[in-house]
C-alpha positions in Angstrom: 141.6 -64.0 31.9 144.5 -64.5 29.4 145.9 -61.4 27.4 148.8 -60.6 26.1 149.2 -57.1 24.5 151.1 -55.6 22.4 152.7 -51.9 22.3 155.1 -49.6 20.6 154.1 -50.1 17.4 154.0 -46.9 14.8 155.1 -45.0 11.8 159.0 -44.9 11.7 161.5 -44.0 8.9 163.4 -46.3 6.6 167.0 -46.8 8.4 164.7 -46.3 12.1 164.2 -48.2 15.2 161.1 -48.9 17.2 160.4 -50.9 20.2 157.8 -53.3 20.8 156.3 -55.1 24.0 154.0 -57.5 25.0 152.6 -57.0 28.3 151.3 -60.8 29.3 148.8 -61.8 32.3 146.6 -64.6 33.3 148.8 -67.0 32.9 152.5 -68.8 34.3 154.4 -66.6 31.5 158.1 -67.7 32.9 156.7 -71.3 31.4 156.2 -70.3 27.9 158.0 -69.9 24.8 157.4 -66.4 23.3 157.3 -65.7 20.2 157.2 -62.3 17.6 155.3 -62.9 14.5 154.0 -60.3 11.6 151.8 -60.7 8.6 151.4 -57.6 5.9 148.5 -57.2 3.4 147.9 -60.1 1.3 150.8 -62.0 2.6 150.5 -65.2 4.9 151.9 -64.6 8.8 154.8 -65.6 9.4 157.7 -66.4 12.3 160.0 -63.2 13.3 161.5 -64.1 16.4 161.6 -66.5 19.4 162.7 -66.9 22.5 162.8 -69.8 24.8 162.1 -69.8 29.2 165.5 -69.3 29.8 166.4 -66.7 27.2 167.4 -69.0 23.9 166.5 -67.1 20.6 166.0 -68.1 17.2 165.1 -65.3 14.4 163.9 -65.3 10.7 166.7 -65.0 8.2 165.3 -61.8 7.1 165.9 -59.7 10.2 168.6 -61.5 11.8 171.5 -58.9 12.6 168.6 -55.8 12.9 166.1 -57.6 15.7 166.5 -58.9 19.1 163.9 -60.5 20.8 163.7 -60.2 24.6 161.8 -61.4 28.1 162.1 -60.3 31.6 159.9 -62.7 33.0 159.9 -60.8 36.6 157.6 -58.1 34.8 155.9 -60.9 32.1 157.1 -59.1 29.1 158.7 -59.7 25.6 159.7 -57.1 23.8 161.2 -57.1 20.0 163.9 -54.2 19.4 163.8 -53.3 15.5 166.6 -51.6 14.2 167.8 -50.8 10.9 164.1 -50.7 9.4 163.4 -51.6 5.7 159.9 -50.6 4.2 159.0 -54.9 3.6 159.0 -54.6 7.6 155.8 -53.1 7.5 153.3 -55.4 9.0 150.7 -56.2 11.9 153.2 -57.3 14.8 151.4 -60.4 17.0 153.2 -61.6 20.5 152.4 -65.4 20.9 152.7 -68.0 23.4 153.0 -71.9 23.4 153.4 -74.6 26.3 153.7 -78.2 25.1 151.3 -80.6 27.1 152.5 -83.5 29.4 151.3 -85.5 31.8 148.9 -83.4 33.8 149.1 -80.3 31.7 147.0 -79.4 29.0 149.2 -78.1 25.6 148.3 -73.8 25.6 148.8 -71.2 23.0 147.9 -67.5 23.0 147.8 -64.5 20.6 148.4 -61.0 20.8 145.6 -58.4 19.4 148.8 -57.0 17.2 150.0 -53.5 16.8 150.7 -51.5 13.3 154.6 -51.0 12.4 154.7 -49.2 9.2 158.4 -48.1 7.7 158.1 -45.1 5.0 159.6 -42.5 3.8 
């Protein structure tokens, strides 16, 4: 079966760092683009980071310079280093997958049940 789940989420500080991975099985992970997106009360979700097979990135305007998206796709993981954290932060972080179709390949996308980061003082 498919999962990918997330981890490292918490209650951290204004100015603090936190970690987050997603842990992903059940499916070819090295042939997916991976992606980190959030969504906070009342507020549609929206696109963090992304990272391509072969290690490409691409991040929101609003935490490029503080995040950095990751993959090691020997252990089928993505992780999302947050530094520098601002209380609009706070949000449910989802990991999520995509794989265009083609020719003998159905198109595939997966989410994340999401962990909690919460930035307060």
């Amino acid at each position: 079966q498919v999962q990918l789940v997330e981890s490292g989420g918490g209650l951290v500080q204004p100015g603090g760092s936190l970690r987050l991975s997603c842990a992903a099985s059940g499916f070819t992970f090295f042939s997916y683009v991976m992606s980190w997106y959030r969504q906070a009360p009342g507020k549609e979700r929206e696109l963090v980071a992304r990272i391509s097979n072969f290690g490409s990135t691409e991040y929101a305007d609003s935490v490029r310079g503080r995040f950095t998206i990751s993959r090691d796709n020997d252990k089928n993981t993505v992780y999302l280093q947050m530094n520098s954290l601002k209380p609009e932060d706070t949000a449910v972080y989802f990991c999520y997958g995509a794989r265009a179709g083609s020719v003998g390949r159905t198109p595939s996308t997966y989410w994340g049940q999401g962990t909690q980061v919460t930035v307060s003082s």
